[in-house]
Biopython code that builds the backbone (N, CA, C, O; Angstrom):
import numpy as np
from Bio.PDB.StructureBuilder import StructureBuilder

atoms = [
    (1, "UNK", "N", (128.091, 109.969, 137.749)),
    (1, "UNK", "CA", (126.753, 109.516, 138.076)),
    (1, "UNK", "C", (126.009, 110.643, 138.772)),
    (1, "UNK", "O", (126.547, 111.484, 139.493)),
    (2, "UNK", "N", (124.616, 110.567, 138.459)),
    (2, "UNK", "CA", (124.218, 111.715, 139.170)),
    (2, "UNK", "C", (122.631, 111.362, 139.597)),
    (2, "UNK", "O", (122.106, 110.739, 138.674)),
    (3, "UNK", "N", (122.119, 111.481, 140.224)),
    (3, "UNK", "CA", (120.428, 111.151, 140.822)),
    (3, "UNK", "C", (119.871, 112.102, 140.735)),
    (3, "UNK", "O", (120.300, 113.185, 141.133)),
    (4, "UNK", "N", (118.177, 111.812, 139.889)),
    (4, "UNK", "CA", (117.155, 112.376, 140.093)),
    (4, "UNK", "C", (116.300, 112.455, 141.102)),
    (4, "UNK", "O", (116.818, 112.108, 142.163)),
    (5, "UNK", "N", (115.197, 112.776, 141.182)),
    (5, "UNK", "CA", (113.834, 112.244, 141.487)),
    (5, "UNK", "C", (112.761, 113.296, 140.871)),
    (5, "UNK", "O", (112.942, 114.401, 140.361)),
    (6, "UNK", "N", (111.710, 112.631, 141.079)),
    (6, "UNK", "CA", (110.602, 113.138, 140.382)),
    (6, "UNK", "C", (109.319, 112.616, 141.164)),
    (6, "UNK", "O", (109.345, 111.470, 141.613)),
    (7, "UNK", "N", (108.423, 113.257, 141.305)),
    (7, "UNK", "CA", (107.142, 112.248, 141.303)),
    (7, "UNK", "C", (105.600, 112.528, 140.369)),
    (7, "UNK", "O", (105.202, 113.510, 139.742)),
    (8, "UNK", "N", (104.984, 111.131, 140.635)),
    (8, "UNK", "CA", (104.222, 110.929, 139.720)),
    (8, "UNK", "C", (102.864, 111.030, 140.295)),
    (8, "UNK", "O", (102.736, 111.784, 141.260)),
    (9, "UNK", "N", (101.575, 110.236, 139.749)),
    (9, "UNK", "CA", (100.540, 110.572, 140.318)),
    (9, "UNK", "C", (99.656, 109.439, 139.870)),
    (9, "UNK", "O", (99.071, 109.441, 138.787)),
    (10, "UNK", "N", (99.561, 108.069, 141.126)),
    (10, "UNK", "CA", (98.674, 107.190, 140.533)),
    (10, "UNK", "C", (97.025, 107.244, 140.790)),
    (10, "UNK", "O", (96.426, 107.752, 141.738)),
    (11, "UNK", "N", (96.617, 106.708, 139.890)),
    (11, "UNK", "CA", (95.133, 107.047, 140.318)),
    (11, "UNK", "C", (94.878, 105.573, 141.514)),
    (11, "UNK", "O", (95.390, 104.476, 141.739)),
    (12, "UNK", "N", (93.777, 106.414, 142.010)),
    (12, "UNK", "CA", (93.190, 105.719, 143.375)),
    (12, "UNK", "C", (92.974, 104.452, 143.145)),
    (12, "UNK", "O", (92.546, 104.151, 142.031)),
    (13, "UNK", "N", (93.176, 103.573, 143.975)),
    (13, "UNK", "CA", (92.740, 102.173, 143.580)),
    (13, "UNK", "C", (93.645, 100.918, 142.898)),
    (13, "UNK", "O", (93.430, 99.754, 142.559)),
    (14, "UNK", "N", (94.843, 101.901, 142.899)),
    (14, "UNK", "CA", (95.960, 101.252, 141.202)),
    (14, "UNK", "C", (97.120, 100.626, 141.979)),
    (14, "UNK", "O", (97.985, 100.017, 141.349)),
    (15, "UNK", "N", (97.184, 100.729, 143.184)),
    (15, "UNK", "CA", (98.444, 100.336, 143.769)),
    (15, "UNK", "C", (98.987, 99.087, 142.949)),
    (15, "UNK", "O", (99.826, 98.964, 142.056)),
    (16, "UNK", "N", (97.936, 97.990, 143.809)),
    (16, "UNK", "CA", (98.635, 96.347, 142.800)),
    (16, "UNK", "C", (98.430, 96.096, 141.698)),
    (16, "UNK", "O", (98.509, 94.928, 141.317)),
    (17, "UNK", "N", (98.146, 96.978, 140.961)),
    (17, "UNK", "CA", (98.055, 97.177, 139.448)),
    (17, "UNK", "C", (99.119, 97.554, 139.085)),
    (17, "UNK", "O", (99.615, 96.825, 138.227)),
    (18, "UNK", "N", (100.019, 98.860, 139.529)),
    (18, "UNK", "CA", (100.776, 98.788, 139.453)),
    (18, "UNK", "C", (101.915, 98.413, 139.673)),
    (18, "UNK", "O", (102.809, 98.717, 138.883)),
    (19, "UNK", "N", (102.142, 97.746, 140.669)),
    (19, "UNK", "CA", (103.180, 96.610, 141.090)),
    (19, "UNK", "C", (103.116, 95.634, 140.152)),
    (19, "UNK", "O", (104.120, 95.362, 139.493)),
    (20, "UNK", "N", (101.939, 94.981, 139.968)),
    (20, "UNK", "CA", (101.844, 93.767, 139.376)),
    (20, "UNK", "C", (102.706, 94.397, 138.001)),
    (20, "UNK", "O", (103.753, 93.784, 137.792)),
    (21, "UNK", "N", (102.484, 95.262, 137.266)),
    (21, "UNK", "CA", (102.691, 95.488, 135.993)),
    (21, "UNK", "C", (104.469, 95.561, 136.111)),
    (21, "UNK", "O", (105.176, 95.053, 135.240)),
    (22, "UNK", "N", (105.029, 96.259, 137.304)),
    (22, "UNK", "CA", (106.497, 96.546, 137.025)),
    (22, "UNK", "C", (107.475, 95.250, 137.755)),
    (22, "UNK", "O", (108.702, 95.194, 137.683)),
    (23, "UNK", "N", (106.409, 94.065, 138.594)),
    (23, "UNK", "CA", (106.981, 93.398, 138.167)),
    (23, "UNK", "C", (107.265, 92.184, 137.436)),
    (23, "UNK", "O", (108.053, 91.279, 137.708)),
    (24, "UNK", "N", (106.316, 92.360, 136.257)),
    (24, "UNK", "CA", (106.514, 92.147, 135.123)),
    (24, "UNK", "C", (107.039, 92.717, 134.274)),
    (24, "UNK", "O", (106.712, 92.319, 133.156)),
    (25, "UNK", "N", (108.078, 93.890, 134.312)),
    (25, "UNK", "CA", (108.066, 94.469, 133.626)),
    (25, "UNK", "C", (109.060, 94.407, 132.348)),
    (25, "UNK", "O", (110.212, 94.111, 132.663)),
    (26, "UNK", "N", (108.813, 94.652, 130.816)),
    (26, "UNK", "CA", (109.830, 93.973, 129.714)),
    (26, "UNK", "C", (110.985, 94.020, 129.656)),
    (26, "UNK", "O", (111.708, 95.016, 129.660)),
    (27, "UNK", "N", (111.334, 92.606, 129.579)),
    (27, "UNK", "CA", (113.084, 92.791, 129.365)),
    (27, "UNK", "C", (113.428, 93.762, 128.475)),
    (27, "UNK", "O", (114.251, 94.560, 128.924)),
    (28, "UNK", "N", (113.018, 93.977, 127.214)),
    (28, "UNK", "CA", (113.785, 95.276, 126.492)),
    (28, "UNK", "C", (113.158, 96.662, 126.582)),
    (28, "UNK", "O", (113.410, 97.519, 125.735)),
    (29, "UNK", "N", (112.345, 96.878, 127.601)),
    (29, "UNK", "CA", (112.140, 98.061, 128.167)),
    (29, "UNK", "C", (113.602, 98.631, 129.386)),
    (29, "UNK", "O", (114.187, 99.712, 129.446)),
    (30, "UNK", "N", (113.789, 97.255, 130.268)),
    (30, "UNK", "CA", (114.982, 96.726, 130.861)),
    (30, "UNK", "C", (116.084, 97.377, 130.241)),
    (30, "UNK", "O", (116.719, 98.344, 130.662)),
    (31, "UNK", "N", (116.240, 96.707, 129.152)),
    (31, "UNK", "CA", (117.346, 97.039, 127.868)),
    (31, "UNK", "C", (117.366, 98.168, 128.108)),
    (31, "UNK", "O", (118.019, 98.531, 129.087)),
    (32, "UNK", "N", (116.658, 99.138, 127.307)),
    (32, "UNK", "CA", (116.325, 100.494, 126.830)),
    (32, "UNK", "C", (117.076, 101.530, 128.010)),
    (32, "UNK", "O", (117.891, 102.420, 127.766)),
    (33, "UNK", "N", (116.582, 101.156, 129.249)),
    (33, "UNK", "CA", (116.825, 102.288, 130.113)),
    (33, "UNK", "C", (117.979, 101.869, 130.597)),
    (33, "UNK", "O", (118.463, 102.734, 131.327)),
    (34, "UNK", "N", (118.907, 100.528, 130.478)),
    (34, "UNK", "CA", (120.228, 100.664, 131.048)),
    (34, "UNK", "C", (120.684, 101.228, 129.721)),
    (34, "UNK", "O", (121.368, 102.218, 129.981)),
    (35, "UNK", "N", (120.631, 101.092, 128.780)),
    (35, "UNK", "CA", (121.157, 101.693, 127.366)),
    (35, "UNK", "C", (121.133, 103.270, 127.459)),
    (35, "UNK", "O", (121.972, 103.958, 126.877)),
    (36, "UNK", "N", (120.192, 103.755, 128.172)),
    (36, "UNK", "CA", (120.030, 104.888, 127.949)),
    (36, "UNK", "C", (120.906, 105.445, 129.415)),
    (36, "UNK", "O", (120.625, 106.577, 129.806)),
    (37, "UNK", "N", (121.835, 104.728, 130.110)),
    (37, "UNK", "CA", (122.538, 105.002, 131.061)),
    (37, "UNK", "C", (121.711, 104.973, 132.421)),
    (37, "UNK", "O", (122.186, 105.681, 133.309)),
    (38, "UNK", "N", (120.592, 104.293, 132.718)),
    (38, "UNK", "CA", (119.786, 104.356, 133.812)),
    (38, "UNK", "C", (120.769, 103.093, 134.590)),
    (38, "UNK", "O", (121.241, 102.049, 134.141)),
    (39, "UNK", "N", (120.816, 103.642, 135.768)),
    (39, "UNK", "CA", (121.693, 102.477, 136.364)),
    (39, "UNK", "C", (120.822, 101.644, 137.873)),
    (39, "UNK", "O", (120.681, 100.514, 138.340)),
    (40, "UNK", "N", (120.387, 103.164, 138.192)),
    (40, "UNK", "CA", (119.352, 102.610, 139.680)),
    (40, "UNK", "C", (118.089, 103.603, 139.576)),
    (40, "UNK", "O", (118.238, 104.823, 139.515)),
    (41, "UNK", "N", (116.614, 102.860, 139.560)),
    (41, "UNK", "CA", (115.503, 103.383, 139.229)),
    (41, "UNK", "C", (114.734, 103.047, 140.662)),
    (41, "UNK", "O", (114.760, 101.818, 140.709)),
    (42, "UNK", "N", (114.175, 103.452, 141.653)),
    (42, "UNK", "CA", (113.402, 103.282, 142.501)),
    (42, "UNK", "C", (112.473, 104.133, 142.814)),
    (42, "UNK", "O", (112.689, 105.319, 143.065)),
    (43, "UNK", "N", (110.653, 103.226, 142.825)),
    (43, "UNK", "CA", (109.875, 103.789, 142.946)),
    (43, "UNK", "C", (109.077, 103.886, 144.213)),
    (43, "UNK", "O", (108.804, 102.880, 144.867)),
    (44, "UNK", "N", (108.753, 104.930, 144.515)),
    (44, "UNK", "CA", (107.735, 104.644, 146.452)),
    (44, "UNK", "C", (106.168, 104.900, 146.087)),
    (44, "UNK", "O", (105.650, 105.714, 145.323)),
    (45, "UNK", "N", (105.781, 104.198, 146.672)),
    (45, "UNK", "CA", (104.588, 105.102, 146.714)),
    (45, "UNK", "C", (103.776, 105.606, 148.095)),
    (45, "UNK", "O", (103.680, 104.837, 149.051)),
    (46, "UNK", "N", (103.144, 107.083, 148.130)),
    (46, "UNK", "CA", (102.914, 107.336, 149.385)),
    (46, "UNK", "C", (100.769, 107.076, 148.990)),
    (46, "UNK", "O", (100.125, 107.582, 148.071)),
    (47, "UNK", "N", (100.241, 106.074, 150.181)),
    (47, "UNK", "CA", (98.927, 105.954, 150.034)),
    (47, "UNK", "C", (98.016, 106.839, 150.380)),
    (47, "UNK", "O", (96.861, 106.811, 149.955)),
    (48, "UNK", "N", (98.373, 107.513, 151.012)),
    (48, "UNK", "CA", (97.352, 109.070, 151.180)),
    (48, "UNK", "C", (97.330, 109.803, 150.221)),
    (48, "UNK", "O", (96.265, 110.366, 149.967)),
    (49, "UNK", "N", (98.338, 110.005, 149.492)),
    (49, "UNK", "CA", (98.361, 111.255, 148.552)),
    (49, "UNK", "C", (98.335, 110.542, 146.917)),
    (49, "UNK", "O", (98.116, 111.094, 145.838)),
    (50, "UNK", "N", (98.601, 109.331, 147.185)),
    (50, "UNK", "CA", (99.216, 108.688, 145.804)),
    (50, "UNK", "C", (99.737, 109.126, 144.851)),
    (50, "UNK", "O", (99.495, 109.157, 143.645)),
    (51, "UNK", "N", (100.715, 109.572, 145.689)),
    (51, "UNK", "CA", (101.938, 109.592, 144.601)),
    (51, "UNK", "C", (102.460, 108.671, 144.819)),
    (51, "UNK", "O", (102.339, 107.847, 145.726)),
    (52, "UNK", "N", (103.462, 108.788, 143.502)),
    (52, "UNK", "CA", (104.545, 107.957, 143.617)),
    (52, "UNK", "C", (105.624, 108.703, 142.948)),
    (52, "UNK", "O", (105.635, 109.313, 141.879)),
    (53, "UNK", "N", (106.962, 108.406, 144.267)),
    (53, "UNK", "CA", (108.147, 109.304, 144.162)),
    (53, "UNK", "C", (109.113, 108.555, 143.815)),
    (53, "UNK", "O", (109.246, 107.417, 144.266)),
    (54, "UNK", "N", (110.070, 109.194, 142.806)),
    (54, "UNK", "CA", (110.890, 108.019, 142.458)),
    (54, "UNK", "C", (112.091, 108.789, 142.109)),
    (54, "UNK", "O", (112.154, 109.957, 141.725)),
    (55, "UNK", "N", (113.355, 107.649, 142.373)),
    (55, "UNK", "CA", (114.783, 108.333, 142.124)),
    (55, "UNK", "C", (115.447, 107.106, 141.749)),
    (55, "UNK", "O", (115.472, 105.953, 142.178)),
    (56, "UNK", "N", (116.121, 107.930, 140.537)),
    (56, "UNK", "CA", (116.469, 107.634, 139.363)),
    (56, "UNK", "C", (118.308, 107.985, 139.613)),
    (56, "UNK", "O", (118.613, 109.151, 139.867)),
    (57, "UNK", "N", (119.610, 106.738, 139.504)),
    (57, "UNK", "CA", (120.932, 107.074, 138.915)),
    (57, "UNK", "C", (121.050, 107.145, 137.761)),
    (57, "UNK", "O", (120.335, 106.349, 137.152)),
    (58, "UNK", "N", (121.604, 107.715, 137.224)),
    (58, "UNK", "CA", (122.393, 107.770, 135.742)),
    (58, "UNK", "C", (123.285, 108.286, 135.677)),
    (58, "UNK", "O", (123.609, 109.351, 136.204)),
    (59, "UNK", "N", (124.012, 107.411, 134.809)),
    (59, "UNK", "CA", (125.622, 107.972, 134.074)),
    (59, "UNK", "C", (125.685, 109.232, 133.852)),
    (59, "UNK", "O", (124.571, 109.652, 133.538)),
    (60, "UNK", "N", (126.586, 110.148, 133.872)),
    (60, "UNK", "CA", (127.078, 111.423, 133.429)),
    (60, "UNK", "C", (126.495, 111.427, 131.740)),
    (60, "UNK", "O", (125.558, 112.156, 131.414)),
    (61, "UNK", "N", (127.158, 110.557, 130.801)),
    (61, "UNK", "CA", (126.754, 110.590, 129.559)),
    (61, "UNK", "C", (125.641, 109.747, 128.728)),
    (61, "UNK", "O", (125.613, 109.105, 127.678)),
    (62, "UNK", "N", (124.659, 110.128, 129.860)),
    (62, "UNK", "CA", (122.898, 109.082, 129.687)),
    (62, "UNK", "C", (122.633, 109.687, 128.311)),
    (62, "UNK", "O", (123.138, 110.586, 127.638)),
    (63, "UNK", "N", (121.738, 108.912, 128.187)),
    (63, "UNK", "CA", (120.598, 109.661, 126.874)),
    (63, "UNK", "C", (119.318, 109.587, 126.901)),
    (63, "UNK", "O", (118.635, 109.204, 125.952)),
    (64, "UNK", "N", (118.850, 109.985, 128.104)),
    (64, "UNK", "CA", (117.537, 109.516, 128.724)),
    (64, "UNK", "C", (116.648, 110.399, 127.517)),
    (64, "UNK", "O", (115.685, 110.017, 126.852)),
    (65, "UNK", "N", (117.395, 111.783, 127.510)),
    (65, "UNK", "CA", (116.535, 112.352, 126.295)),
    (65, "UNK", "C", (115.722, 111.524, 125.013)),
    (65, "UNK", "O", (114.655, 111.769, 124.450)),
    (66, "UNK", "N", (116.494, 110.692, 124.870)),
    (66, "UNK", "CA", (116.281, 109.985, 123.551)),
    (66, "UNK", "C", (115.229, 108.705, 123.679)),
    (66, "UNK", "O", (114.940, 108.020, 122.698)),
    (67, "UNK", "N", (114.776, 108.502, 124.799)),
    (67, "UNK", "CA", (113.656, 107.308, 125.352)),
    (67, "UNK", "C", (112.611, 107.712, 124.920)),
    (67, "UNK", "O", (112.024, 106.972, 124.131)),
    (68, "UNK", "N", (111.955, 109.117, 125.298)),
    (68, "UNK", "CA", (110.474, 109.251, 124.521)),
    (68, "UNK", "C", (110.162, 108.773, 122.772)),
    (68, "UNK", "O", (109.097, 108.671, 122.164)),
    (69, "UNK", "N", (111.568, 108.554, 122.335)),
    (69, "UNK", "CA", (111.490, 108.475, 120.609)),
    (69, "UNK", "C", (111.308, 106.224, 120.200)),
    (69, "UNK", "O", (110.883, 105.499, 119.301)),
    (70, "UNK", "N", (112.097, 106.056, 121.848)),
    (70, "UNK", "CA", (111.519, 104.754, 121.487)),
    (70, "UNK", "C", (110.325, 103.943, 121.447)),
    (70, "UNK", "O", (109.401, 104.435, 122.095)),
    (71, "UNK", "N", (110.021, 102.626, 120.764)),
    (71, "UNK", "CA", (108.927, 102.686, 120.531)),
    (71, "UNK", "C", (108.686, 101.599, 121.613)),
    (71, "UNK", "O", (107.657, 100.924, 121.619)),
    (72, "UNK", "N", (109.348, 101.506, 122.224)),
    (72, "UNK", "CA", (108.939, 100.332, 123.703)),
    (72, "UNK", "C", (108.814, 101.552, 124.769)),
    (72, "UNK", "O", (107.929, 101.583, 125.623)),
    (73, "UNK", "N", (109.554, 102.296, 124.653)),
    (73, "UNK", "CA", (108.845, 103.328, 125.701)),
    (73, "UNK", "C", (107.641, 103.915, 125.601)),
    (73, "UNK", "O", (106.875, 103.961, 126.563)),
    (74, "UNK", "N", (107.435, 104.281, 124.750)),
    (74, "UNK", "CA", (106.020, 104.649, 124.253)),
    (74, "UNK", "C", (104.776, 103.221, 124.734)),
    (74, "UNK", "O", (103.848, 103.125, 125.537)),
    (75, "UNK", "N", (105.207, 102.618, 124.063)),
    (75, "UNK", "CA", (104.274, 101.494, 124.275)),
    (75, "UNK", "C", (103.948, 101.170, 125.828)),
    (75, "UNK", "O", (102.811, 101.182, 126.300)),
    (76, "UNK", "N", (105.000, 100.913, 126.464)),
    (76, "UNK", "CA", (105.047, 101.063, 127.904)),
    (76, "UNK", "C", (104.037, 101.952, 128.345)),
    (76, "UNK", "O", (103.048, 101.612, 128.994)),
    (77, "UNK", "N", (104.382, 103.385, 127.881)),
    (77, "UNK", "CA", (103.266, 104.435, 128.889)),
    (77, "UNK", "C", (101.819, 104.607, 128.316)),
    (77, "UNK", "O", (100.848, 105.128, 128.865)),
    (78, "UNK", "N", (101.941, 103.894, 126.762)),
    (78, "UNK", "CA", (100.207, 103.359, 126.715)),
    (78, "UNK", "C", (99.706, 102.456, 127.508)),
    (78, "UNK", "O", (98.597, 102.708, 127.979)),
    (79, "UNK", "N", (100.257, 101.386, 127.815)),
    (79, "UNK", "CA", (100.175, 100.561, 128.787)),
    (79, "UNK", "C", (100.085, 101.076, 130.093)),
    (79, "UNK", "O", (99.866, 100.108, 130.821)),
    (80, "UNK", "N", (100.141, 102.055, 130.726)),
    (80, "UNK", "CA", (100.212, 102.526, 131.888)),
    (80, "UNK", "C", (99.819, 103.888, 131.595)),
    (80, "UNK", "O", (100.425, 104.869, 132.026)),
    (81, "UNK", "N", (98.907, 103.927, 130.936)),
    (81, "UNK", "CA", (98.245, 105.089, 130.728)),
    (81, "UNK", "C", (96.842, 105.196, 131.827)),
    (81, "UNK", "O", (96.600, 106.061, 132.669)),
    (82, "UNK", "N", (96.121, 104.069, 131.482)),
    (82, "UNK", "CA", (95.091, 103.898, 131.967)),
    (82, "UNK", "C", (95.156, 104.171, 133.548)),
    (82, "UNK", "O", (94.224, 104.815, 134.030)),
    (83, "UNK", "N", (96.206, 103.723, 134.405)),
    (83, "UNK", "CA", (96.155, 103.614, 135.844)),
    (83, "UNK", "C", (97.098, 104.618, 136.468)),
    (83, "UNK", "O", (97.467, 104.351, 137.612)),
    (84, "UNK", "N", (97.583, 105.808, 135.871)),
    (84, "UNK", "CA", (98.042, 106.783, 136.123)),
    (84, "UNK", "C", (97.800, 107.993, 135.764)),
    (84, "UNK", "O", (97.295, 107.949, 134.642)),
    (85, "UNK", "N", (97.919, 109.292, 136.213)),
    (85, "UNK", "CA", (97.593, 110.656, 135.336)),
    (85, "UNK", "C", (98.641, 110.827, 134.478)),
    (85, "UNK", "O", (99.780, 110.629, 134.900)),
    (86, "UNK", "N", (98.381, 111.294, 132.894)),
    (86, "UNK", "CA", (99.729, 111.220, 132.477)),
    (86, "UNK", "C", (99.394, 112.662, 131.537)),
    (86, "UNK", "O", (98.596, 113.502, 131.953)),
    (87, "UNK", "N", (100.104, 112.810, 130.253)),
    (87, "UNK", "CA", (99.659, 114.013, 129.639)),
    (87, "UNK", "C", (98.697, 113.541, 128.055)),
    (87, "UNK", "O", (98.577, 112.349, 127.775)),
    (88, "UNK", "N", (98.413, 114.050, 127.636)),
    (88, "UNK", "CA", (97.209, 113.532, 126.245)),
    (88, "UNK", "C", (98.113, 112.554, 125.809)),
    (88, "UNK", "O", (97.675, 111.405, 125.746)),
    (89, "UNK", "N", (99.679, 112.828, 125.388)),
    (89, "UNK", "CA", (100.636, 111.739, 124.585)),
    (89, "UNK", "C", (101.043, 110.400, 125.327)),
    (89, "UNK", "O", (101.769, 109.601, 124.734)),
    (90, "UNK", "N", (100.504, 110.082, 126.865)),
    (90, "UNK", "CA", (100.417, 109.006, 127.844)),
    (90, "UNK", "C", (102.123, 109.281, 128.503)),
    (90, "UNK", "O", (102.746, 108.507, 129.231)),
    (91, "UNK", "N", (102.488, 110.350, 128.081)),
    (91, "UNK", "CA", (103.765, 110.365, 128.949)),
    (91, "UNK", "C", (103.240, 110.600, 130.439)),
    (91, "UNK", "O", (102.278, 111.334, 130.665)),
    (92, "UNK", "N", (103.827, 110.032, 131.281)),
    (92, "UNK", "CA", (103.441, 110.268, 132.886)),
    (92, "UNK", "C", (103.442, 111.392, 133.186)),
    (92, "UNK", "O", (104.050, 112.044, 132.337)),
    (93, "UNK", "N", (103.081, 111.962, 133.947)),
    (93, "UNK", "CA", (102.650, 113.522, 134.480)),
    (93, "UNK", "C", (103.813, 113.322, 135.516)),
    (93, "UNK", "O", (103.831, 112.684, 136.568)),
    (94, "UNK", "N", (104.760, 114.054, 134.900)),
    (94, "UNK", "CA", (105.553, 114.297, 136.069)),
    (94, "UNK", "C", (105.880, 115.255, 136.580)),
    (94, "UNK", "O", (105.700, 116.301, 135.958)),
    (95, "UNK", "N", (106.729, 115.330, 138.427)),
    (95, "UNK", "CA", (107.246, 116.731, 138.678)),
    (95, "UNK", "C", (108.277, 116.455, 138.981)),
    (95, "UNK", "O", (108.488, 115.448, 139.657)),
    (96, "UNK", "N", (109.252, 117.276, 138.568)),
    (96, "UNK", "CA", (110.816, 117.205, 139.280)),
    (96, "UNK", "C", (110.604, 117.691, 140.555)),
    (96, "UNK", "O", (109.816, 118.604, 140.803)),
    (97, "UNK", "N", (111.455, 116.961, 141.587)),
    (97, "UNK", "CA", (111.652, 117.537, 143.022)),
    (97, "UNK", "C", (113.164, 117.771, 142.731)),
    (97, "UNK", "O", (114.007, 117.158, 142.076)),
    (98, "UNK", "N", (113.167, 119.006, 143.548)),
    (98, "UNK", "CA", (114.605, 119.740, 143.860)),
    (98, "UNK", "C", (115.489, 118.431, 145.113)),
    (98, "UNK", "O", (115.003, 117.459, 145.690)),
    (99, "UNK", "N", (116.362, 118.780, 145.123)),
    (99, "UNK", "CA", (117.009, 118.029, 146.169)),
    (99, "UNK", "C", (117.678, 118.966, 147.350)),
    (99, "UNK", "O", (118.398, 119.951, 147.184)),
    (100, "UNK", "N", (117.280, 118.438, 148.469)),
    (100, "UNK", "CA", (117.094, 119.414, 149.737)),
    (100, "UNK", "C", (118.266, 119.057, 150.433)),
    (100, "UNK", "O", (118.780, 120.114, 150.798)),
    (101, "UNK", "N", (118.991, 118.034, 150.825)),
    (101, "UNK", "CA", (119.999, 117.269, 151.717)),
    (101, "UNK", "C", (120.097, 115.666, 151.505)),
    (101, "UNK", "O", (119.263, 114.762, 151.566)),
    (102, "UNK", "N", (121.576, 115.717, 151.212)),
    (102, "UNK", "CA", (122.301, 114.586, 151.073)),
    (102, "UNK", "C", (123.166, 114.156, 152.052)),
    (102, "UNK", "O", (123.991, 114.891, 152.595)),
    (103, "UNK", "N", (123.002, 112.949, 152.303)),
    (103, "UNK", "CA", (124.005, 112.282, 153.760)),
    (103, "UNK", "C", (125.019, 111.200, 152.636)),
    (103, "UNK", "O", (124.740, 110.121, 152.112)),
    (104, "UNK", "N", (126.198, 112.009, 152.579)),
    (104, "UNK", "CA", (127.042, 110.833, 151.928)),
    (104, "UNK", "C", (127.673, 109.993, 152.848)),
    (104, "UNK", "O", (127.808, 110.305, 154.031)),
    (105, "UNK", "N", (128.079, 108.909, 152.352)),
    (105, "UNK", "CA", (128.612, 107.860, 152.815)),
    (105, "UNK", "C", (130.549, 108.257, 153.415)),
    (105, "UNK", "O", (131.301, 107.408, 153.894)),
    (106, "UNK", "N", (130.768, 109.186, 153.267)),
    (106, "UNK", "CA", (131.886, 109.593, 154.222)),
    (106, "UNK", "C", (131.601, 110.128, 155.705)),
    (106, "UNK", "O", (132.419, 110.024, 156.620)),
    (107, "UNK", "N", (130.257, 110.751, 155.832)),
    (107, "UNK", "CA", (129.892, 111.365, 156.791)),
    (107, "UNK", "C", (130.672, 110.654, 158.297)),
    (107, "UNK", "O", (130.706, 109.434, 158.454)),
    (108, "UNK", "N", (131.163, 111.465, 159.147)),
    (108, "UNK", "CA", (131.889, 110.975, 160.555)),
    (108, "UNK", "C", (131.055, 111.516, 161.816)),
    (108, "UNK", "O", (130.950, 112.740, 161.885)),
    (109, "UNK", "N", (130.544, 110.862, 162.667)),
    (109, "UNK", "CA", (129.902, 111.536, 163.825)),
    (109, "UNK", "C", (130.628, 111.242, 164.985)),
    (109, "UNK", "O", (130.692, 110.019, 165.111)),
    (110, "UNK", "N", (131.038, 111.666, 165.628)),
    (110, "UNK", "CA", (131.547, 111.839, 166.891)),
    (110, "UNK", "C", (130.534, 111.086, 167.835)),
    (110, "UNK", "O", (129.362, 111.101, 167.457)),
    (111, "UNK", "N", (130.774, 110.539, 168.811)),
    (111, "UNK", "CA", (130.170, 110.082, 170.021)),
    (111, "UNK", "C", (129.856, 111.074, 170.455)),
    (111, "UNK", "O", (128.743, 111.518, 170.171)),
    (112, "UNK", "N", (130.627, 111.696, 171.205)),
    (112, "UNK", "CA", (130.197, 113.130, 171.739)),
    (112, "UNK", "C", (129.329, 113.896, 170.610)),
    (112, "UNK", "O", (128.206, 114.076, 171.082)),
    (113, "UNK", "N", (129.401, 114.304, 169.577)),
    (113, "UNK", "CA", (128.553, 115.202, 169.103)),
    (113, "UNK", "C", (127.177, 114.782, 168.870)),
    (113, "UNK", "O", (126.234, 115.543, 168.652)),
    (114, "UNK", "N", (127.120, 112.972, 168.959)),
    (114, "UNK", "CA", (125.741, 112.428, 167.982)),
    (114, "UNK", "C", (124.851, 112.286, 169.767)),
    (114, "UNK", "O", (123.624, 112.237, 169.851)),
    (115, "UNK", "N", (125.855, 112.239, 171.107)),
    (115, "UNK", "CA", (124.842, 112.480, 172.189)),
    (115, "UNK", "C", (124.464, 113.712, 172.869)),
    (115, "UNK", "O", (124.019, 113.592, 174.010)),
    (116, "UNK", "N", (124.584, 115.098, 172.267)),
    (116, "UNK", "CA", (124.791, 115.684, 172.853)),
    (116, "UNK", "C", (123.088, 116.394, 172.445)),
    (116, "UNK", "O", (122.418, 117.249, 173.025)),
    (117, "UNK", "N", (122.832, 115.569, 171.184)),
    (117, "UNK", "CA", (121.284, 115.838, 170.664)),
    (117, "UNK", "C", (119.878, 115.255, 170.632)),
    (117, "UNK", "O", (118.846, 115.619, 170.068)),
    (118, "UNK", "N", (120.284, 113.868, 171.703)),
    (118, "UNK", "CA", (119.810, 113.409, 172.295)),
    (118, "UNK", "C", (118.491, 114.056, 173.572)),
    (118, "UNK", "O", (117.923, 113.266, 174.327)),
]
sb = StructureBuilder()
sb.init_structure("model")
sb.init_model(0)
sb.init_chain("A")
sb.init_seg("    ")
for serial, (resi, resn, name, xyz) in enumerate(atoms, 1):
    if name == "N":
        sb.init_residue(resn, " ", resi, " ")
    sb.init_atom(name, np.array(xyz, "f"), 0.0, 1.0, " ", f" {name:<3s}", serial, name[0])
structure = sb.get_structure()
């Protein structure tokens, strides 16, 4: 398994537009992206800047490649064309973010070390 993120760019005004839309969003769109090995998709959005940042799990052997060719994905980002910046083909305008620091779930802190930064 491995995590993305990326972010996007909604236009002003679109917040509960876009909520409303994802959560409604199609069961075989649903389909599509666990098929395509998507396992955990979460989106933020920040209201000053409007973006919206999102991180994405997937399987080692995803095929996320192969989603732009479907035709519910497509349809999807015509549908969400209108209330986002996307590119002429309505794919979302996206940017990959690098990943800076990870806190895994083994991590051990000492009493002493976690007061000493206090």
């Amino acid at each position: 398994m491995e995590t993305i993120a990326f972010r996007m760019v909604l236009n002003p005004g679109m917040r509960e537009e876009y909520e409303r839309r994802h959560a409604q969003i199609w069961p075989e769109l649903v389909d599509a992206l666990h098929n395509a090995g998507v396992r955990d998709y979460r989106i933020f959005f920040d209201p000053d800047s409007h973006h919206l940042f999102a991180t994405l799990t997937r399987t080692s052997d995803h095929t996320m490649d192969q989603l732009p060719q479907l035709a519910v994905m497509r349809k999807w980002w015509d549908y969400m064309a209108d209330i986002m910046q996307t590119e002429p083909d309505h794919t979302p305008l996206q940017q990959t973010l690098e990943p800076v620091f990870h806190l895994g779930h083994r991590v051990s802190v000492s009493t002493h070390a976690a007061s000493t930064h206090e």
